[in-house]
Residue frames as qw, qx, qy, qz and C-alpha x, y, z in Angstrom:
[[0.417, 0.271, 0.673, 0.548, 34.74, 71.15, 23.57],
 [0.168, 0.355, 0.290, -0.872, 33.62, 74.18, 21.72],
 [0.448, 0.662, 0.589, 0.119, 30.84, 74.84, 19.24],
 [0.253, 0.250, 0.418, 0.836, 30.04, 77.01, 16.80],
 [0.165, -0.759, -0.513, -0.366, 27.23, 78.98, 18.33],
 [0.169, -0.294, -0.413, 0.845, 27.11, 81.63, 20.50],
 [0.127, -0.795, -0.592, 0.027, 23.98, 84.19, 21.58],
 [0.193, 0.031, -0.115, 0.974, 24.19, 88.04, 21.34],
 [0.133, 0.844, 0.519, -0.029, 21.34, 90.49, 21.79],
 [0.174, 0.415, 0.059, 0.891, 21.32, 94.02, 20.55],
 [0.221, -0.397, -0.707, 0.542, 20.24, 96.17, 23.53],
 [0.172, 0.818, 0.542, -0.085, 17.46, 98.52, 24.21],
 [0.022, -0.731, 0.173, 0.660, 20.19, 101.93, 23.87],
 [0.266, -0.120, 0.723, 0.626, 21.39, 100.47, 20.37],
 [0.194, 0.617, 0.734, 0.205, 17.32, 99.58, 18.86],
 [0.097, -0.781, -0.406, 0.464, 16.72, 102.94, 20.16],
 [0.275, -0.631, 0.389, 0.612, 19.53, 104.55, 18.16],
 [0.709, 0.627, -0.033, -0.323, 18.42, 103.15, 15.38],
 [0.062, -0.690, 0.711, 0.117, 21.81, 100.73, 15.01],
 [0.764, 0.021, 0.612, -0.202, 20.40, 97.59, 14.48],
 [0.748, 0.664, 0.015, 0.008, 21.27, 97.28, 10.74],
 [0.290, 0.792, -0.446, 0.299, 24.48, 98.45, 10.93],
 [0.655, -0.456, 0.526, -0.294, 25.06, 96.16, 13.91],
 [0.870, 0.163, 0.430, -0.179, 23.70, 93.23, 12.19],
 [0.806, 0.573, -0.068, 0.132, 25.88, 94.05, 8.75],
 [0.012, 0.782, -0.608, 0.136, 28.97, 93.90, 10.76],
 [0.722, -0.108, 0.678, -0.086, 28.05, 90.33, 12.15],
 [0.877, 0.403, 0.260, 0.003, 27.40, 89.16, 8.99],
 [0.705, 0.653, -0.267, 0.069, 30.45, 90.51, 7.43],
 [0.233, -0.745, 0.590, -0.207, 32.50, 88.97, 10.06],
 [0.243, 0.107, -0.964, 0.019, 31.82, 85.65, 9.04],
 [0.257, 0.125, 0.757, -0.588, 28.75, 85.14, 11.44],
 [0.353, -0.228, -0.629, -0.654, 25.39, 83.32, 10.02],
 [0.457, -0.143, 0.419, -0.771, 22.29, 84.37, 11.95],
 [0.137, -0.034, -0.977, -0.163, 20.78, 80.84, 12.66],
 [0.242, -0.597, -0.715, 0.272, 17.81, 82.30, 14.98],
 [0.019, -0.039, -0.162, 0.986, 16.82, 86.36, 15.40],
 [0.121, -0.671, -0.594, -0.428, 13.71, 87.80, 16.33],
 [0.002, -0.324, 0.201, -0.925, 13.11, 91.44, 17.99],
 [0.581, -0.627, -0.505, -0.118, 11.07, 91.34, 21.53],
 [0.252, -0.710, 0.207, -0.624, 10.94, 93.00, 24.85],
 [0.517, -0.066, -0.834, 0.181, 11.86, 91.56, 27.86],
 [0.435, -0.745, -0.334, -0.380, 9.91, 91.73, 30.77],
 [0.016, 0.578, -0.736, 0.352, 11.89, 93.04, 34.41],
 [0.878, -0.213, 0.417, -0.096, 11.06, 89.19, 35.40],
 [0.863, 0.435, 0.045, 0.252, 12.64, 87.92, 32.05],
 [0.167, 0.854, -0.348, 0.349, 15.41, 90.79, 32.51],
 [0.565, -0.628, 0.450, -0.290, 16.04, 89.13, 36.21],
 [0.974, 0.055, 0.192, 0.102, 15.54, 85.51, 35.03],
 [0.720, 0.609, -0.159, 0.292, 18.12, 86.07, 32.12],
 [0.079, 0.660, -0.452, 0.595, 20.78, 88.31, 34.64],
 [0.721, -0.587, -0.207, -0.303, 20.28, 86.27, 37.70],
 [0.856, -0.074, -0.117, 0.499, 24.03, 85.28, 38.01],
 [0.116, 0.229, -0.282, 0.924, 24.93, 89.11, 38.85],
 [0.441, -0.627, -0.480, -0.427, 21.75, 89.37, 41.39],
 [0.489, -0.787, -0.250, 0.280, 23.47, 90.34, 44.28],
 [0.548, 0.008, -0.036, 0.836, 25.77, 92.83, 42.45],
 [0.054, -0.323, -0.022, 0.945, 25.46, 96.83, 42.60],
 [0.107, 0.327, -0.389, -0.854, 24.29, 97.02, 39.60],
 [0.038, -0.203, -0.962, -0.178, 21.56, 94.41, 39.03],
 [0.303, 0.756, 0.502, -0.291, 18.44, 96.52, 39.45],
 [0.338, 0.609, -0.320, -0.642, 19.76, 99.61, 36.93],
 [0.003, -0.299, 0.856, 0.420, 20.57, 96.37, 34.53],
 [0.166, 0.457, 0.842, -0.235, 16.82, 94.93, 35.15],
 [0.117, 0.718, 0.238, -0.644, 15.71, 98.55, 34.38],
 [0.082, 0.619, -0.529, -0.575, 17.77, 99.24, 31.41],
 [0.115, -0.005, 0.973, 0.200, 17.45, 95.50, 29.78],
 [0.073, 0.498, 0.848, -0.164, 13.38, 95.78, 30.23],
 [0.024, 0.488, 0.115, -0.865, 12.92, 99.47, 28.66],
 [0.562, 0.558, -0.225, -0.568, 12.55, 98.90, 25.38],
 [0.970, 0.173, 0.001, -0.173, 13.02, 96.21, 22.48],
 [0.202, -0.587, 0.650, 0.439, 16.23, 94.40, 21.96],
 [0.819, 0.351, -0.365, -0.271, 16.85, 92.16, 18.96],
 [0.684, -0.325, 0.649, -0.078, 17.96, 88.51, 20.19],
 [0.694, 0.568, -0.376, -0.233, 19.87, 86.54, 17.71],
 [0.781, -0.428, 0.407, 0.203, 21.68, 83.30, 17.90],
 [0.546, 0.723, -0.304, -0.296, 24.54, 83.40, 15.48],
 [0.911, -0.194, 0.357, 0.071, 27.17, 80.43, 14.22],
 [0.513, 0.741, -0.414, 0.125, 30.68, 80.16, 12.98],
 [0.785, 0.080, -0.366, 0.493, 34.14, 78.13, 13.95],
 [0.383, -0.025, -0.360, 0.850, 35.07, 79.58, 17.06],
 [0.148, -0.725, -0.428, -0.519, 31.83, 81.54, 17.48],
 [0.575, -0.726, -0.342, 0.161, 31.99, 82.30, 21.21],
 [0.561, -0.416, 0.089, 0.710, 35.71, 83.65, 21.39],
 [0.273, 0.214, 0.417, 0.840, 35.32, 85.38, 17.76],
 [0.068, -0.796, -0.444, -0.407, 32.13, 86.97, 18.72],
 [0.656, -0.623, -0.219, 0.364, 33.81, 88.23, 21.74],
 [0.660, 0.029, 0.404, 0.633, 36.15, 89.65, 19.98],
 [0.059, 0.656, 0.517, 0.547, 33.65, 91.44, 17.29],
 [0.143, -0.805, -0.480, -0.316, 32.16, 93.25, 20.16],
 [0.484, 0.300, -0.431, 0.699, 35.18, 94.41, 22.66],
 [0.243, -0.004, -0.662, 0.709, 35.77, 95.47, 25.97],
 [0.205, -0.531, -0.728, 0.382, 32.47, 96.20, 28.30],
 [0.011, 0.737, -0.054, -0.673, 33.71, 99.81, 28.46],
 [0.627, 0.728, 0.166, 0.223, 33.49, 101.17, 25.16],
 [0.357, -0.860, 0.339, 0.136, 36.49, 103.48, 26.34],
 [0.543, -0.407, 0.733, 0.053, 38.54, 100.63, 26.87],
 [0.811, 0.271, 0.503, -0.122, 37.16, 98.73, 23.71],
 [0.480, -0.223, 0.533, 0.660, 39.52, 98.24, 20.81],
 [0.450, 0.520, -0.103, -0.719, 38.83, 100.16, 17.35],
 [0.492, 0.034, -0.736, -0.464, 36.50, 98.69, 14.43],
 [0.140, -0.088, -0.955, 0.246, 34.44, 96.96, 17.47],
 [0.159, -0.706, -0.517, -0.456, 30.77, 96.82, 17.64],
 [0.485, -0.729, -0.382, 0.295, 30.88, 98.35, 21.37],
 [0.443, -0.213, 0.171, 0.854, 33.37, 101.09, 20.11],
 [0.009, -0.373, -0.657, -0.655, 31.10, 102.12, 17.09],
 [0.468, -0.506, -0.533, -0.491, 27.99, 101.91, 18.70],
 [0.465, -0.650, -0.584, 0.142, 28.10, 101.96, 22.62],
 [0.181, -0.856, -0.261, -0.408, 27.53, 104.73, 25.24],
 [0.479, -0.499, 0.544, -0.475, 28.78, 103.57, 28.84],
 [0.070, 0.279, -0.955, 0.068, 29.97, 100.56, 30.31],
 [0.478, 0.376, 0.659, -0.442, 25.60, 100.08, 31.59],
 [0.586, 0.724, 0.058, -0.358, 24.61, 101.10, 28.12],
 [0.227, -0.338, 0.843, 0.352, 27.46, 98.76, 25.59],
 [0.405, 0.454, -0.370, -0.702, 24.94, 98.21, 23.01],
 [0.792, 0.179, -0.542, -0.218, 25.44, 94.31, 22.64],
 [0.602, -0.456, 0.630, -0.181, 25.66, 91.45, 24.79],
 [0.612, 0.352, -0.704, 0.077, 27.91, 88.08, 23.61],
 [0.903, -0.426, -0.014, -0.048, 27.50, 84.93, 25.75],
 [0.167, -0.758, 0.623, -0.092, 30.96, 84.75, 27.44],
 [0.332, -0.177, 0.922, -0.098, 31.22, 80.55, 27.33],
 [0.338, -0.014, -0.663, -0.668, 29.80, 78.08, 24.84],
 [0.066, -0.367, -0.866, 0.334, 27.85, 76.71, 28.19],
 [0.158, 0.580, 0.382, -0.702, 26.05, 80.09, 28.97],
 [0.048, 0.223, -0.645, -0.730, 25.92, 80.18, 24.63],
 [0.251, -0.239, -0.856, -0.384, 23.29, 77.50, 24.92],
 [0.220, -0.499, -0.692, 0.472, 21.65, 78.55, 27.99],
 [0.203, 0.562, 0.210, -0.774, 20.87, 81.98, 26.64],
 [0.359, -0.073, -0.737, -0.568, 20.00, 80.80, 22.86],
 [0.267, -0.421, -0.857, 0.133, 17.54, 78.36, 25.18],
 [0.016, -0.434, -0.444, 0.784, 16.16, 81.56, 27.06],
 [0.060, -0.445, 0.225, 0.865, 15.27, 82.91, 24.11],
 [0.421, 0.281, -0.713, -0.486, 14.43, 80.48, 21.34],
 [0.903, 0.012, 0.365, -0.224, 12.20, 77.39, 21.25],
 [0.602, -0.088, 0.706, 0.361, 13.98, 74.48, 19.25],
 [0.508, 0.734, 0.450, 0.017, 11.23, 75.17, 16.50],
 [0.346, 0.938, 0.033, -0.010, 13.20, 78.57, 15.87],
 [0.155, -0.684, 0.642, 0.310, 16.76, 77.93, 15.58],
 [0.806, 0.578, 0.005, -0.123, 17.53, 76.61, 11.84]]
């Protein structure tokens, strides 16, 4: 069964860039109501914890590194279809590869540096809202 929620974060290249706004007023005019957001840093334990399900890939220290540099904004958001439509919103990994009018088109760099992350499954939806968020902060 799905839900209506799903978890994105804006990453540290995007905050850096100054894209957060312009991020955020595409979600919203896609239909998406931000039920939870608040801008923090993760530590490279929190970076691991969160990524632990790629921990033996290539690429799982640079992603520790990169994830733990700077701030990201964390945001749980909520609409019909939220998981598949936010997917959508933010296209392909590669930005290359990523269809036009998407947030990863727009706004990312490189396939390590993609600007936004979108929970891929309404399981791992709640499981990274939950990483993030106490109960107290999701309205």
């Amino acid at each position: 069964m799905s839900t209506n929620r799903t978890f994105t974060m804006i990453k540290p290249d995007a905050v850096e860039k100054g894209h957060t706004g312009a991020i955020l007023n595409k979600i919203n005019a896609s239909g998406f109501r931000i039920v939870s957001m608040k801008m923090t840093q993760m530590s490279k334990r929190d970076a691991e914890m969160f990524y632990e399900v790629h921990k033996d890939r290539p690429f799982f220290g640079e992603l520790v590194s990169f994830m733990s540099r700077g701030p990201i904004v964390a945001a749980i958001l909520e609409k019909e279809n939220a998981v598949d439509d936010f997917r959508t919103l933010i296209g392909a990994t590669n930005p290359e590869e990523a269809a036009e009018g998407t947030l990863r088109k727009q706004f990312a760099t490189s396939m390590g540096e993609n600007a936004v992350h979108g929970s891929d499954s309404d399981e791992n939806a709640t499981i990274e809202g939950d990483f993030h968020f106490s109960g107290r902060e999701i309205y």
